[in-house]
C-alpha positions in Angstrom: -76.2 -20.8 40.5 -78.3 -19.6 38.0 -80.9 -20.7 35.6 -82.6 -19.8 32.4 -86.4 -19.7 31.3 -87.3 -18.7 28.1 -90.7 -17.5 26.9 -92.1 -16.6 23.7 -94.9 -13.8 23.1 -96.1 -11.6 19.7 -97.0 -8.2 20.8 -98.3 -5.1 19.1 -97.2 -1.6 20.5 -96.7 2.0 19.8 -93.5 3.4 21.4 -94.6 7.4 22.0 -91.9 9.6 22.0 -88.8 7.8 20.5 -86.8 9.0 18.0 -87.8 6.4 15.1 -90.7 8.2 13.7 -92.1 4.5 12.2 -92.1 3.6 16.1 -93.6 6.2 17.4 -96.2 6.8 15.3 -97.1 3.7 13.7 -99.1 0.4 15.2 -96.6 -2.5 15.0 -95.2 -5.7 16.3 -92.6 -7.5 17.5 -92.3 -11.8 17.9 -90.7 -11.5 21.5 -88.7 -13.9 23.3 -88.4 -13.2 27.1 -85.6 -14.9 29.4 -86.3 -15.3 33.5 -82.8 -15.8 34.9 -83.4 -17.6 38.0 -80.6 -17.6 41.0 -80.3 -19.7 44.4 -77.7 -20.2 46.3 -78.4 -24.0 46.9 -80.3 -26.4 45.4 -83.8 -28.3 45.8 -84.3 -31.7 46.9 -84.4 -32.2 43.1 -81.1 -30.9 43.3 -82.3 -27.9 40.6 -82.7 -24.2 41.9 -86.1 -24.0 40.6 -88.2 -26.4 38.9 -88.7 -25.2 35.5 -92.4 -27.0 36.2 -93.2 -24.6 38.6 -92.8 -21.6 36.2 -95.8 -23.1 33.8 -98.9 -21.5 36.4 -99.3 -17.8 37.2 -95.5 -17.0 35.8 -96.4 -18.5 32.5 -99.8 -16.6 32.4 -99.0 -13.2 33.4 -96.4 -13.7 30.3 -98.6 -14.7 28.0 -101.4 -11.7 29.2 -99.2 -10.3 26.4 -99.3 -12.8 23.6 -101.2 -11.8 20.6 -102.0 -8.8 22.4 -101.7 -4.8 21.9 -99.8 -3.0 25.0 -100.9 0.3 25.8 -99.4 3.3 27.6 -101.7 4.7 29.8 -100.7 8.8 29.4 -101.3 7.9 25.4 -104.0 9.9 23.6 -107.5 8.6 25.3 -109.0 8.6 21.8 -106.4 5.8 20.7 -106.7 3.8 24.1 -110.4 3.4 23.6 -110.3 2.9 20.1 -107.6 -0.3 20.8 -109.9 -1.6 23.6 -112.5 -1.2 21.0 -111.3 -3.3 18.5 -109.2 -6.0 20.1 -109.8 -8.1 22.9 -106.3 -9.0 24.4 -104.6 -5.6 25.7 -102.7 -4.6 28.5 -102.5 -1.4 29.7 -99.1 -0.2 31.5 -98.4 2.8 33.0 -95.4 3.1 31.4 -94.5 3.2 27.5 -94.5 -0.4 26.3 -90.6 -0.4 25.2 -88.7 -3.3 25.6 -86.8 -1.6 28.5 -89.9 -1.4 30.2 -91.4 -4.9 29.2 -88.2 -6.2 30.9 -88.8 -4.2 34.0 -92.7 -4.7 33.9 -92.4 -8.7 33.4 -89.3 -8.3 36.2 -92.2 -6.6 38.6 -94.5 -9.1 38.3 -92.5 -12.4 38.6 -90.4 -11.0 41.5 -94.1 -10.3 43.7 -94.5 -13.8 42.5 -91.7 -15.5 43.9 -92.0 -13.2 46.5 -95.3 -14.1 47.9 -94.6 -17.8 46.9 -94.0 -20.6 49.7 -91.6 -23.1 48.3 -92.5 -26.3 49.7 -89.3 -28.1 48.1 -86.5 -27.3 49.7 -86.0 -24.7 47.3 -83.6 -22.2 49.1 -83.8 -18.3 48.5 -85.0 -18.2 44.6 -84.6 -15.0 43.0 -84.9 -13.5 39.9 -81.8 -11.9 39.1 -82.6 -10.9 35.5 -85.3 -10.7 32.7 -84.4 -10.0 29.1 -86.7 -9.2 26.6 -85.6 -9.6 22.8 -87.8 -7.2 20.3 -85.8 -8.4 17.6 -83.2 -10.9 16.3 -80.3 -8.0 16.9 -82.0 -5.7 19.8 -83.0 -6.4 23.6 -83.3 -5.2 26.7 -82.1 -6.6 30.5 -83.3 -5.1 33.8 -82.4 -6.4 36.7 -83.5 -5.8 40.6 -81.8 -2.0 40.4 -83.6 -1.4 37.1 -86.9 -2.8 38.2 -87.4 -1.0 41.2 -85.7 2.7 40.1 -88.7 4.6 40.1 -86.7 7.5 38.1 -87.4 5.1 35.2 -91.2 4.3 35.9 -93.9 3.4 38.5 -92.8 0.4 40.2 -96.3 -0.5 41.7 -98.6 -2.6 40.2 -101.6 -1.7 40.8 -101.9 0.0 37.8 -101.3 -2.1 35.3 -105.0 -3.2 33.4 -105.5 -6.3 32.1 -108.1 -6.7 29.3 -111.0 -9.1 30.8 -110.6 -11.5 27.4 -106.6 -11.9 29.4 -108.0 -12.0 32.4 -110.7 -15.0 31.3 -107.4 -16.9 29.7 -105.8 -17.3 33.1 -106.2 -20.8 35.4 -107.2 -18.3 37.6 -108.6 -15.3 36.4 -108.9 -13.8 40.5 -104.7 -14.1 40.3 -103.8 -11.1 39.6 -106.1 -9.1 42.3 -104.6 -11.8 45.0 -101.1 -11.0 43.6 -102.1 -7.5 44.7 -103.5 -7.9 47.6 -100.6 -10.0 49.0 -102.0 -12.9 49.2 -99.8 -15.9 49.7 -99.5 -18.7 47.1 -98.0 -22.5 47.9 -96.3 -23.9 44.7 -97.8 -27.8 44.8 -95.7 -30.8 45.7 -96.3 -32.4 42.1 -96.7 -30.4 38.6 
């Protein structure tokens, strides 16, 4: 079975490289909606395959590191990168160009170590992400699934360098969650959200 979660973020960005010159070389931004698609092959003791509930703590925040936010490529022009940290506080830096195709495999990345390094404690049987689409527009998205996510022919698929503005980082619950995600540590989703 599978289920949807949907997210909302507004993002700034610069897409180097692309054939639309106002994209490539012109600060803009996008009102993007973000679905997790969710599969199990059982369900919960609720008799759900994953609490929607439980997708409001570190899932919800690594999301919304994005929110009102500029997203920067790291091989961009050093010049620009420090002028953006300059002036705004929320950024995330990627080391891939912030398309949509790669939001969808960056946000896949991070939810999948999430789920990975997650102890379910109920009775939640095998969760997976199977999908994440990211809408840039009304009429335009993009999907990545597992494949797409970890195909390093279409990007890093580590995440260890991925920088998140410290103004993001401060906005977290936990503003130490990230360096744990990285460092393996294991996370217990509570009994009661």
């Amino acid at each position: 079975m599978i289920i949807r979660k949907l997210y909302r973020f507004e993002n700034a960005h610069i897409v180097r490289r692309c054939t639309s010159r106002r994209c490539s070389r012109s600060l803009h931004g996008h009102s993007y909606k973000v679905e997790l698609l969710f599969a199990a092959p059982s369900l919960d003791r609720g008799q759900m395959v994953y609490d929607f509930g439980l997708t409001k703590g570190m899932i919800k925040d690594l999301i919304d590191s994005f929110d009102h936010a500029i997203t920067l490529w790291s091989d961009d022009d050093p010049e620009y990168l420090k002028d953006m940290k300059k002036w705004s506080e929320r950024w995330v830096q990627l080391p891939v160009n912030p398309s949509a195709e790669q939001f969808a495999r960056t946000i896949f990345l991070l939810v999948d170590r999430v789920l990975e390094q997650t102890e379910m404690v109920n009775g939640e049987s095998e969760v997976r992400l199977e999908a994440v689409i990211v809408h840039e527009t009304d009429t335009g998205y993009a999907r990545a699934d597992r494949q797409d996510a970890y195909d390093s022919t279409m990007g890093p698929t580590n995440l260890d360098t991925i920088l998140f503005s410290e103004r993001v980082r401060q906005e977290w619950r936990d503003p130490t969650m990230f360096e744990r995600l990285l460092a393996g540590e294991r996370f217990v989703n509570p009994d009661s959200v």
